[in-house]
C-alpha positions in Angstrom: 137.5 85.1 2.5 139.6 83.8 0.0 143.0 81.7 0.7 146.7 83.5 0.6 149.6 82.5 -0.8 152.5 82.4 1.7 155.3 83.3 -0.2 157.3 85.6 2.3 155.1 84.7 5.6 157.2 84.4 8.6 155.9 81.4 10.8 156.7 81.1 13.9 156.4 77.0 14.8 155.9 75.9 18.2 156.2 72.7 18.6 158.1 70.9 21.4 158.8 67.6 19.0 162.0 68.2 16.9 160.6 65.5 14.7 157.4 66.7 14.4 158.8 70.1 13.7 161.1 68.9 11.1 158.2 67.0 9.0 156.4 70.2 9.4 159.2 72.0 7.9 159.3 69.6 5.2 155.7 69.9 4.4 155.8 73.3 3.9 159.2 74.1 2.2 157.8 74.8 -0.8 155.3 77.8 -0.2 158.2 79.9 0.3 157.8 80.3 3.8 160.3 81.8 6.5 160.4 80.0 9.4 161.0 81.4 13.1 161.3 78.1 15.6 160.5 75.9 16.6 159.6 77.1 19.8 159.6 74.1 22.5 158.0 76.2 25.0 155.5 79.1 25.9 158.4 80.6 27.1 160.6 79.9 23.9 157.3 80.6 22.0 156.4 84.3 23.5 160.2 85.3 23.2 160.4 84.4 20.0 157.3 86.2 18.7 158.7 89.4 20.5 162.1 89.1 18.9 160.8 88.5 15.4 157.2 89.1 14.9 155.8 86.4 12.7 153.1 87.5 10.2 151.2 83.9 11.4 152.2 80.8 14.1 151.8 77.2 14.2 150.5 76.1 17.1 150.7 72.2 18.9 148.2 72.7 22.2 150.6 70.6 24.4 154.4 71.3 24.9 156.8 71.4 27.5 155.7 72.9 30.7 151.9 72.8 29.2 149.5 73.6 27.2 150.0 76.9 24.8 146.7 78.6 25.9 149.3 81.8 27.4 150.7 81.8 23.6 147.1 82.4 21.8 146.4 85.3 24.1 149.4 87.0 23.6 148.4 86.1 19.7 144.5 87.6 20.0 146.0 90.4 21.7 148.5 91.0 19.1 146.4 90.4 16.6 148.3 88.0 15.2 146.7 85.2 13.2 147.3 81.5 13.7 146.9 78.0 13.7 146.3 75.5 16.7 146.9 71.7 15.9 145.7 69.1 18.7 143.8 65.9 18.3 140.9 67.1 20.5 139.5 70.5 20.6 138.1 71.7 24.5 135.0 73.1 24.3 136.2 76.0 26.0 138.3 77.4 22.7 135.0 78.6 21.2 134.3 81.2 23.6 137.8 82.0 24.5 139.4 81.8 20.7 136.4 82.3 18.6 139.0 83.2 15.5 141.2 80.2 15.7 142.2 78.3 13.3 142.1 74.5 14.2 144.0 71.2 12.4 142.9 68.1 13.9 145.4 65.4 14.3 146.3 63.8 11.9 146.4 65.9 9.4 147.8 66.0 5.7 149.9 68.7 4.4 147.5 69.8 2.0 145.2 70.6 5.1 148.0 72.4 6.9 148.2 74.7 3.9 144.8 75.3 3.6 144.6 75.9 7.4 148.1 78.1 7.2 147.0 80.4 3.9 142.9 81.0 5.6 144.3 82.1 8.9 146.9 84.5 6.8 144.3 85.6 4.8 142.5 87.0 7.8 145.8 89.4 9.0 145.7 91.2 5.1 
């Protein structure tokens, strides 16, 4: 499936560093992206995706309170595509999240994009 431009998506970040969040801003500021976040929390995160439905989300598998497992099946029930960045993936995302999308830490922001515009391409 070929990549997507993401002129126009809406993201929805969660991510419960503000710095972290920021750079990811940064890296992506030129795709022409709108961005919805960061979200700090699952909480923050599902209220967030309610209130403005983001075409795709960035996930970070640990934040406050937890991890964001409650947040990616809200998403596969939603059917709404996204991203999950963590330094180690569990085994048990395979049979649980067979769709997502994963960045392993670190990452460059040419493989965020890459990541970002595959799992957008699998929404159109």
């Amino acid at each position: 499936m070929p990549s997507l431009p993401l002129q126009g998506c809406k993201l929805l970040i969660v991510e419960d560093d503000a710095l972290n969040a920021q750079l990811l801003t940064f890296q992506l500021e030129d795709e022409g992206i709108e961005f919805i976040g960061p979200a700090a929390s699952v909480t923050a995160a599902i209220d967030l995706h309610n209130r403005h439905s983001p075409d795709l989300v960035l996930l970070d598998y640990r934040v406050q309170g937890g991890t964001v497992e409650p947040v990616m099946e809200m998403l596969v029930a939603k059917r709404t595509p996204f991203v999950l960045a963590t330094g180690a993936v569990p085994d048990q995302f395979s049979s649980r999240f067979p769709q997502v999308q994963v960045l392993l830490k670190p990452f460059t922001a040419k493989d965020l994009i890459a990541a970002l515009r595959k799992a957008y391409a699998s929404k159109v």
